[in-house]
Structure formats: C-alpha cells, structure tokens
C-alpha positions in Angstrom: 0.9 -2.3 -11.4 0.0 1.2 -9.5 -1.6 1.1 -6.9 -4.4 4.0 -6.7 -7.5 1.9 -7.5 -9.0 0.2 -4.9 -10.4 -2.7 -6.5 -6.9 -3.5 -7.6 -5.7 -4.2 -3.8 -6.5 -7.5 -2.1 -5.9 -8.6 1.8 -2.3 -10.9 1.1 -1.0 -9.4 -1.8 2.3 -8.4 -1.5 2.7 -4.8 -2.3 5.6 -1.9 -2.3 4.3 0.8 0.3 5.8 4.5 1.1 5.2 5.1 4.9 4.3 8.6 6.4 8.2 9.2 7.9 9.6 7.7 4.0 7.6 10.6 1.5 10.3 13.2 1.2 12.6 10.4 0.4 10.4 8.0 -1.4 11.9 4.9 0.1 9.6 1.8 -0.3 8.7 -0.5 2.1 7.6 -4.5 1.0 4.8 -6.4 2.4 1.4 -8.3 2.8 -1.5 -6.3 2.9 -3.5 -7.2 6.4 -6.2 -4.9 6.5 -7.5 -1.9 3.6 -7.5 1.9 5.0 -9.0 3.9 2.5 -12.9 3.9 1.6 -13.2 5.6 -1.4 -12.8 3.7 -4.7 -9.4 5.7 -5.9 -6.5 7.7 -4.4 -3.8 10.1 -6.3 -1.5 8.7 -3.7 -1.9 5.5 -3.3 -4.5 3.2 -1.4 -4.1 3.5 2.2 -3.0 -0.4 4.0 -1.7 -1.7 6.9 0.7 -4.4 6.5 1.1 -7.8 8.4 4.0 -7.2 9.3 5.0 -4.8 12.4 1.2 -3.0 11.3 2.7 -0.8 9.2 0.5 1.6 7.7 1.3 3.9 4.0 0.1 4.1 0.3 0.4 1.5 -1.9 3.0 2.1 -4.5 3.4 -0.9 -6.4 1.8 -4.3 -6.4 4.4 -6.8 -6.8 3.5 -10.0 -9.1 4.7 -13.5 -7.2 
C-alpha cells in the first residue's frame, strides 16, 4: 500500500519512509509512525511522519502489513 492518502496512515503502523538526506538515492527507512506531519488530505510524495524511533521525520513510502 502507497502511502500518499492521509487517511490511509495511522499513529503505530509500521511504514517504509524516505528521509530528506535519502531522496537522490531513494533508500527507505522502517518504522512506527509517532506523530502525522502533513495536514492536507493527500501528497504526490508521500505523507509527511515522524517516527518513534530516533524522531525521524520523511514521506511515507510504503505501509508495511504485519
């Protein structure tokens, strides 16, 4: 599942994220959503998050089924 619709992203799912310093090269970063960044309802790039882990904050590539 993408992740450019806001009312697909939930605080505690565990999502695939590309930070700010990772776009040119794409890499992906795993994690549990803490806190949602981005207001509006969708997002080309991906939903804004933090994660709960270190605070990380990029757009939501992938949400990853448990």
């Amino acid at each position: 599942m993408k992740g450019q619709n806001r009312s697909d992203i939930k605080v505690g799912l565990l999502v695939d994220i590309v930070l700010k310093k990772d776009q040119n090269t794409g890499k992906l970063t795993r994690g549990y959503i803490k806190k949602i960044l981005t207001n509006s309802n969708t997002h080309p790039h991906g939903i804004k998050v933090m994660l709960d882990r270190d605070n990380l904050v990029g757009r939501v590539k992938d949400i990853i089924k448990e």
